[in-house]
C-alpha positions as CSV (number, residue, x, y, z in Angstrom):
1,X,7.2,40.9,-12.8
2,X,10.2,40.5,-10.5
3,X,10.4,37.6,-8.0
4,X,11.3,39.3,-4.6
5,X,10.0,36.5,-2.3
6,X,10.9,33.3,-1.5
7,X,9.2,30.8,1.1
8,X,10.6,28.0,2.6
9,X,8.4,25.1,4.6
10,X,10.3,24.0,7.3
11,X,7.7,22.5,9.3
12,X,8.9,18.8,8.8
13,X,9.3,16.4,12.2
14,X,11.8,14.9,10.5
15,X,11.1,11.5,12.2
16,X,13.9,9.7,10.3
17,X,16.5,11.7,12.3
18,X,14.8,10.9,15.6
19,X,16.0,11.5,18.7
20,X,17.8,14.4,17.6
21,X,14.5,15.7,16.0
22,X,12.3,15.1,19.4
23,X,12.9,18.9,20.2
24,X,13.6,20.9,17.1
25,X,12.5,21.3,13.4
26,X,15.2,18.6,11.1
27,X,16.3,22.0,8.8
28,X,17.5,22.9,12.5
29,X,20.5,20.5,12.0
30,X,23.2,21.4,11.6
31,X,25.6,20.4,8.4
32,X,29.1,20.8,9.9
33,X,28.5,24.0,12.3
34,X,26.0,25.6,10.1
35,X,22.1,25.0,10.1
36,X,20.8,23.4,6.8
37,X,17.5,26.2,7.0
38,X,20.7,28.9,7.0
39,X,22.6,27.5,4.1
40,X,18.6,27.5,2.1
41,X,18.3,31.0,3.2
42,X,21.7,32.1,1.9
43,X,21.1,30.5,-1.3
44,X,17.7,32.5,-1.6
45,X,20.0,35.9,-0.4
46,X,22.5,35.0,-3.4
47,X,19.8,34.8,-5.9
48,X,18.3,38.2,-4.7
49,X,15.2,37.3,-2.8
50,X,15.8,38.7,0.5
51,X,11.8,39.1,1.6
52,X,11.4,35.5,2.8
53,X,8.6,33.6,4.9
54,X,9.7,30.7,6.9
55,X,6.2,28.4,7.4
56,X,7.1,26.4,10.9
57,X,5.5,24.0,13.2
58,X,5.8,22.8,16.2
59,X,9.6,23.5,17.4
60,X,9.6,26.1,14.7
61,X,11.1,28.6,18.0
62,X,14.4,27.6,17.4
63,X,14.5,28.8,13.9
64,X,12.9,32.2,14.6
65,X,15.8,32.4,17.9
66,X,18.4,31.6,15.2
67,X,17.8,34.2,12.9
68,X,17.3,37.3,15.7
69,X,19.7,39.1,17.4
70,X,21.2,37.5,20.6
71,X,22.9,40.3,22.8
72,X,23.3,38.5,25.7
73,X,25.8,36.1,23.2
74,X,27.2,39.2,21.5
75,X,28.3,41.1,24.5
76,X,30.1,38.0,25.9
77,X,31.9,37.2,22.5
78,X,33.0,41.2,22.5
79,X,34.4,40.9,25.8
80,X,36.0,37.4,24.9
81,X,37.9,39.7,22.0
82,X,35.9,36.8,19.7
83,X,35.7,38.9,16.6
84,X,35.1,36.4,14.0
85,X,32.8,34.8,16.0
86,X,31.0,37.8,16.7
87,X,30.8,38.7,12.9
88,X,29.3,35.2,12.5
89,X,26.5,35.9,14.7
90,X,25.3,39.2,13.9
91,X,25.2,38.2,10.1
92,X,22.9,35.7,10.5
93,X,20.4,38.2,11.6
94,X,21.4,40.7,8.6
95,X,20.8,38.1,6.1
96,X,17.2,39.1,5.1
97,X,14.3,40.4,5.9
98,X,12.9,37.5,7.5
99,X,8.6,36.3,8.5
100,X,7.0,33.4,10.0
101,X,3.4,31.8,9.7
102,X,3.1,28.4,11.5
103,X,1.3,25.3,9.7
104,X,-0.9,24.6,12.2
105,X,-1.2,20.6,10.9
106,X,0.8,18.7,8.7
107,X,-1.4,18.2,5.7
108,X,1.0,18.6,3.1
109,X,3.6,20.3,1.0
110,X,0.7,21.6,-0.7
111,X,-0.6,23.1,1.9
112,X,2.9,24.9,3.7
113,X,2.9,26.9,0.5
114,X,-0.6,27.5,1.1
115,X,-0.6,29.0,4.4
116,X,1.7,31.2,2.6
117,X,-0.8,33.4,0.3
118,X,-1.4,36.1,2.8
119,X,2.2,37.4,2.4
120,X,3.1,36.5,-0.9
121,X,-0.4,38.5,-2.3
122,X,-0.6,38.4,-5.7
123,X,3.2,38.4,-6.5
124,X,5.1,35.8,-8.3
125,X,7.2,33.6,-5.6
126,X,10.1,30.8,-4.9
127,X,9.5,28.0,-3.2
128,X,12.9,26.0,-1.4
129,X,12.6,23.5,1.1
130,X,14.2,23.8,3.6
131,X,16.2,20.3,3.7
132,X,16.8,20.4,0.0
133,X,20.1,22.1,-0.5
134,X,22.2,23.2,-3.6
135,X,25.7,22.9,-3.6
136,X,26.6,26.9,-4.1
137,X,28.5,26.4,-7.0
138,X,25.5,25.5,-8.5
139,X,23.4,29.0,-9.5
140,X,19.7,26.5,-9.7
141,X,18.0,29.2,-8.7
142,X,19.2,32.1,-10.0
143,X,19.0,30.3,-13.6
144,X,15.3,29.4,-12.6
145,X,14.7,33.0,-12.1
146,X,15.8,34.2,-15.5
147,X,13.7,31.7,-16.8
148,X,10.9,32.7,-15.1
149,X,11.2,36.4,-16.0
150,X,11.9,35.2,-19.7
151,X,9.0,32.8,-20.0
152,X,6.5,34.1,-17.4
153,X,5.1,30.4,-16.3
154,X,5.6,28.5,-13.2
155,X,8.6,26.5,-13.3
156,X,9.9,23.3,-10.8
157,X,13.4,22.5,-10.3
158,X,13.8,18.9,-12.0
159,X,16.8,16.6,-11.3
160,X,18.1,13.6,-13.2
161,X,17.6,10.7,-11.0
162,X,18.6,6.9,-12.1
163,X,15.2,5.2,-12.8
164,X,14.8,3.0,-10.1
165,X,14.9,6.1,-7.7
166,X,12.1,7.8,-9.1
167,X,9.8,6.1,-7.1
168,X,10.6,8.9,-4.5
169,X,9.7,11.9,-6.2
170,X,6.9,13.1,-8.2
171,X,8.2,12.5,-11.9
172,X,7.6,15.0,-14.6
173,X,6.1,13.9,-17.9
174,X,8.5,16.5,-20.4
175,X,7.6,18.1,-23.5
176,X,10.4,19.5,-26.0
177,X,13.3,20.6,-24.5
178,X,14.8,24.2,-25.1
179,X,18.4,23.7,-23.7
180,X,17.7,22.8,-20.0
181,X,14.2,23.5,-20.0
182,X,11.1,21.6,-21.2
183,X,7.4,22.3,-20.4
184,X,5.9,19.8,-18.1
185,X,3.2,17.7,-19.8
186,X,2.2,16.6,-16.4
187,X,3.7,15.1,-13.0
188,X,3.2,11.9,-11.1
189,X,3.7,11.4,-7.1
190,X,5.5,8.8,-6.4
191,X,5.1,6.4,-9.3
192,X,6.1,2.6,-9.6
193,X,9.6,3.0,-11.8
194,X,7.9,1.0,-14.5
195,X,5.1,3.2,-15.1
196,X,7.2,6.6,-14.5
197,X,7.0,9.1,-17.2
198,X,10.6,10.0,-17.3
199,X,13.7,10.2,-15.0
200,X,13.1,13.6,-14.4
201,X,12.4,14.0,-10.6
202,X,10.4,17.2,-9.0
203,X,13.0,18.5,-6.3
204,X,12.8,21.7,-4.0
205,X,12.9,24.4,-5.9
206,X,10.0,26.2,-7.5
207,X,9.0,29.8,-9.1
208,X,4.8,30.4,-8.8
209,X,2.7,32.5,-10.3
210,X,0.1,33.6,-7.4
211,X,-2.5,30.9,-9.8
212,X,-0.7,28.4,-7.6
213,X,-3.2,29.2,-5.2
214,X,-6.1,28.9,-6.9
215,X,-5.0,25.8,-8.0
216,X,-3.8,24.3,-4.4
217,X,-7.6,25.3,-3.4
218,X,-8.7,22.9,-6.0
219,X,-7.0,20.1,-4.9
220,X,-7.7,17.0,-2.7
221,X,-5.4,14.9,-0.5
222,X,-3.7,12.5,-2.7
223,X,-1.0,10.5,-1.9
224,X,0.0,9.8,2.0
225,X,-3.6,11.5,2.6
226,X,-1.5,14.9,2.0
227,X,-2.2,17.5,-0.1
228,X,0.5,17.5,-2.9
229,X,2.2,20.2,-4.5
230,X,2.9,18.0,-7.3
231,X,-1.5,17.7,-7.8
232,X,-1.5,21.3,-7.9
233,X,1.8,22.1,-10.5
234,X,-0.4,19.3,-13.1
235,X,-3.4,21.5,-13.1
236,X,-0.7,24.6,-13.6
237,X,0.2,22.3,-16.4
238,X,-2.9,21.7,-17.9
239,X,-3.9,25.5,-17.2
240,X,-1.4,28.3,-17.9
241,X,1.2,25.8,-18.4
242,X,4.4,24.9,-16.5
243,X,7.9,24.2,-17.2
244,X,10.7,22.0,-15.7
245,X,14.4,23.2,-15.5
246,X,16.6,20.3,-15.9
247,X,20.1,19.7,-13.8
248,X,21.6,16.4,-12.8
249,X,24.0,17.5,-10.0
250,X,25.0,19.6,-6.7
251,X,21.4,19.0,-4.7
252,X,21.4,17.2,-1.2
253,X,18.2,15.9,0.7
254,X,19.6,16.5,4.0
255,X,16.4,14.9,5.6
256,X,17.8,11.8,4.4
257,X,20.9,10.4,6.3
258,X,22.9,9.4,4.0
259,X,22.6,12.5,1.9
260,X,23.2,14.7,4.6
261,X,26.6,12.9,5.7
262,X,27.7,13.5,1.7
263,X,26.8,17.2,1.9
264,X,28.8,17.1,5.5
265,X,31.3,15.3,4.1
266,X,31.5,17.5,0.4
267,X,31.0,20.3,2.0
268,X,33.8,20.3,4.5
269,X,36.3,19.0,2.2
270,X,35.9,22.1,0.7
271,X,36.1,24.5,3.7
272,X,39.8,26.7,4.7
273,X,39.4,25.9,8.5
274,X,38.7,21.9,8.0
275,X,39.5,21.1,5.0
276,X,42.7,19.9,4.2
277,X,43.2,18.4,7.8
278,X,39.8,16.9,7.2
279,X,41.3,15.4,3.4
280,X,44.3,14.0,5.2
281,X,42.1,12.4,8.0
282,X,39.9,10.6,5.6
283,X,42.4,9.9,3.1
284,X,44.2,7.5,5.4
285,X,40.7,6.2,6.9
286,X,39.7,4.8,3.9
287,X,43.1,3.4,3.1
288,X,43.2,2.0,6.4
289,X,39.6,0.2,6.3
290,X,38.8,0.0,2.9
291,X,42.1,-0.5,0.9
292,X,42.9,1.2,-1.9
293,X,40.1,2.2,-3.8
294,X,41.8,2.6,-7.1
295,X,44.2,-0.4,-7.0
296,X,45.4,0.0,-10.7
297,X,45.9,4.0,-10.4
């Protein structure tokens, strides 16, 4: 069956970017001039799914304002003669067909994609977080996707972390590989590097078959007191079985600080309107405090 859908939990506080969390969602933030929820969105637009459910919580407003028309700020940029600006605007609210269901408490990853049944119904589905993001040049989920419709089993996104990182994920236990994929034997949250299974982190990106469901009603808080998405994706595992789509570059946890200034920084280095003046800028900054960081080149 073809995956249509996509759902992104975005109900995070985001407490390690306090105080510019206190009044809105983290995926509200913006990386250069663009919220990260939008870049997550367009990536899910690229890949085809354009019927998306966006789980909020509290401060999840702002995101559903984002995404809807504002004609009070499209008349005044059409009298300003503020064209590009104006196309800027109206797209965001033509980027998809876009639905909200608010996480009434924060018990989990688990359960955000929980809340999430009523709309998905018994369809296959993505899963992105919403402060994960993808470098575009990096087709993740679109090659997910294909493997999905090729294998027809749940599959999690699974980067390739240096060892003593892993602590920070859930770390999946590999079978076999086939190229870049490898069914997942099991998964571990959070596990002491010396007892991990692998290197093989669990990131933001999942395709579900609906059994996810069943299988998150099955489960009981785990780690944190939170009901993990990684407890459910073992019993997938042990069940209908599960695979793991291996990568090792291009992803940015932009509810981590120093990830989100390398996606700013990446990212804008990259851009037509910044970029080279930006290059120039930071060029001679790092000459002028750091040295020169290749001093035999």
């Amino acid at each position: 069956m073809t995956v249509t859908k996509a759902v992104i939990p975005a109900a995070g506080l985001g407490t390690r970017f306090l105080p510019a969390t206190k009044s809105q969602q983290k995926v509200m933030l913006p990386v250069i001039d663009t919220p990260a929820i939008q870049l997550v969105v367009e990536e899910a637009v690229r890949a085809g799914l354009t019927d998306i459910l966006i789980v909020t919580g509290r401060g999840g407003r702002s995101i559903a304002d984002h995404f809807d028309r504002s004609i009070e700020l499209e008349t005044f940029l059409e009298r300003k003669g503020k064209t590009e600006e104006l196309r800027l605007v109206r797209a965001i609210s033509d980027l998809a067909d876009i639905h909200y269901v608010r996480q009434k408490e924060a018990l989990g990853l688990g359960h955000a994609v929980s809340v999430a049944e009523a709309h998905v119904g018994g369809e296959p589905f993505a899963v992105l977080l919403g402060d994960d993001l993808i470098h575009p040049s990096v087709p993740l989920l679109s090659a997910m996707l294909k493997t999905f419709d090729e294998r027809g089993r749940s599959i999690v996104a699974a980067l390739r972390v240096e060892p003593e990182e892993i602590s920070a994920y859930g770390a999946i236990e590999p079978g076999p590989a086939e190229g870049p994929v490898l069914p997942i034997r099991s998964i571990v949250e959070k596990p002491d590097p010396a007892a991990a299974p692998s290197n093989l982190a669990a990131i933001g990106r999942y395709v579900f078959t609906p059994s996810v469901f069943e299988a998150l009603r099955r489960i009981e808080p785990g780690v944190g007191g939170e009901l993990q998405l990684t407890d459910a994706i073992n019993l997938l595992a042990h069940g209908d079985g599960a695979d793991a789509y291996a990568f090792d570059h291009g992803r940015f946890d932009v509810g981590n600080k120093l990830d989100y200034l390398k996606a700013t920084v990446e990212l804008a280095l990259e851009r037509e309107d910044v970029g080279p003046a930006f290059k120039e800028w930071l060029a001679r900054f790092v000459w002028e405090h750091l040295g020169d960081p290749d001093p035999g080149g």
